[in-house]
C-alpha positions as CSV (number, residue, x, y, z in Angstrom):
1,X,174.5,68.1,173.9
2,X,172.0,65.7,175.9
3,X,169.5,64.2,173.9
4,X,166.7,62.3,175.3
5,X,164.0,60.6,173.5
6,X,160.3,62.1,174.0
7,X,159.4,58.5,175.7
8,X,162.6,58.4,178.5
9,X,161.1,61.7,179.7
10,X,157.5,61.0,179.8
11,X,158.2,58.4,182.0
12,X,161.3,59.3,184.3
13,X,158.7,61.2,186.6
14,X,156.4,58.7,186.4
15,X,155.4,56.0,189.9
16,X,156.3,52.6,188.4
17,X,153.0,51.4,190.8
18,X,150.6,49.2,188.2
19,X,147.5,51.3,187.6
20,X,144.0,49.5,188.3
21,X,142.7,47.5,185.8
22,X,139.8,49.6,183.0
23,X,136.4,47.7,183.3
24,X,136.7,47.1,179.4
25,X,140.2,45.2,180.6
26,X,138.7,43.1,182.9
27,X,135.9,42.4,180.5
28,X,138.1,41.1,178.1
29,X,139.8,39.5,180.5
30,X,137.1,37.6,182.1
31,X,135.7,36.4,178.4
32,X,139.4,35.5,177.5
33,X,138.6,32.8,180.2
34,X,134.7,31.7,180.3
35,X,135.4,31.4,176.1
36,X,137.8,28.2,176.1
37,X,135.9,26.4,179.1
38,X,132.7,27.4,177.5
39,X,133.9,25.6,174.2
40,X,135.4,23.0,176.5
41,X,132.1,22.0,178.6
42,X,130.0,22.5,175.3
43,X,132.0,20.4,172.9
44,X,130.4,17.1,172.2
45,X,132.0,13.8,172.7
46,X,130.9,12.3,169.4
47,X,131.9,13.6,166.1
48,X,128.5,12.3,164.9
49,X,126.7,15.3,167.1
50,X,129.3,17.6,166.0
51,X,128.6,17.3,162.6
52,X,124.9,17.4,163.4
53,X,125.6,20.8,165.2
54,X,127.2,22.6,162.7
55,X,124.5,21.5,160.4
56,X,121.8,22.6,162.4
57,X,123.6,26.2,163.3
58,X,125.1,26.9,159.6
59,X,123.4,24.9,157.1
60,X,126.7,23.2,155.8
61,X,127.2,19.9,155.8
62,X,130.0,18.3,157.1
63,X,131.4,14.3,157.3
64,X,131.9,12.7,160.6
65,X,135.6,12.4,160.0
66,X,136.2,16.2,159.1
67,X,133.5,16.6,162.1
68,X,136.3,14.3,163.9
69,X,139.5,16.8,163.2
70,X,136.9,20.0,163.7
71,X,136.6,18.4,167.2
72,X,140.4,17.6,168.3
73,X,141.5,21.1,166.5
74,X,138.8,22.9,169.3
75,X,139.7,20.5,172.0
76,X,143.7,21.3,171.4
77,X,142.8,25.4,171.0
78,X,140.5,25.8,173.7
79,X,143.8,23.9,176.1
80,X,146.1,25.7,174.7
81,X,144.2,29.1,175.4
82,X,143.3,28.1,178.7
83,X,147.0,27.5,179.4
84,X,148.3,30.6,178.1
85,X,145.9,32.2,180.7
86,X,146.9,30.3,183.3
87,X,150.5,30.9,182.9
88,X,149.8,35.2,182.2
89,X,147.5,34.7,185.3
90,X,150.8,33.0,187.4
91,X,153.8,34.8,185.9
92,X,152.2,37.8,184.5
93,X,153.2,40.0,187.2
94,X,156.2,38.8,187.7
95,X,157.3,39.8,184.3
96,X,155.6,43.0,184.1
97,X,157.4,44.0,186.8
98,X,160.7,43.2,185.7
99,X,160.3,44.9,182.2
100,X,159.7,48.0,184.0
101,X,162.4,48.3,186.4
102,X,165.1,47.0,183.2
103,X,163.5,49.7,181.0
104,X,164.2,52.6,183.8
105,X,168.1,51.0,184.8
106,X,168.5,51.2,180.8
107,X,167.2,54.7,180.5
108,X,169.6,55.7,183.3
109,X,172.6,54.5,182.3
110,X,171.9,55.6,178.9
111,X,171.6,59.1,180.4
112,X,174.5,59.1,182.7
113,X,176.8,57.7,180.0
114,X,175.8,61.0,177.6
């Protein structure tokens, strides 16, 4: 008896060709870059005004040397976001592309071999 899951069907029909982007996609996309460099170009040099920020947008009340971490911690996320974006911008297709045509080799040689 040949089995086949409901997924390996859907998709053996299917044009492996990327579909265009959804404008809520390339929303999301576009604020998943202007947020880091936004916090980047924003984020004072001083730990002094940092503290005085958050003071003057939240009420609380912070020291200059918790200020000090709250600064390198943003400084260190906002890089590390940026860099994952870069790297998804540079290799992303590359590896998109190669999932796909490993899942439809799989699917067929799991099919020929039943």
């Amino acid at each position: 008896m040949n089995m086949q899951h409901c997924c390996q069907t859907a998709t053996r029909g299917r044009d492996t060709a990327r579909q265009p982007a959804s404008g809520w996609r390339r929303g999301r996309e576009v604020v998943g870059w202007i947020v880091p460099g936004a916090a980047l170009a924003l984020l004072p040099k001083c730990p002094a005004c940092l503290a005085a920020y958050v003071a003057l947008f939240s009420g609380i009340g912070i020291s200059v040397s918790t200020a000090a971490y709250l600064r390198m911690s943003l400084l260190i996320l906002s890089v590390t976001a940026l860099l994952c974006l870069t790297l998804k911008y540079l290799f992303g297709s590359r590896a998109d592309s190669v999932g796909v045509n490993n899942s439809n080799s799989n699917s067929d040689s799991n099919s020929n071999s039943n």
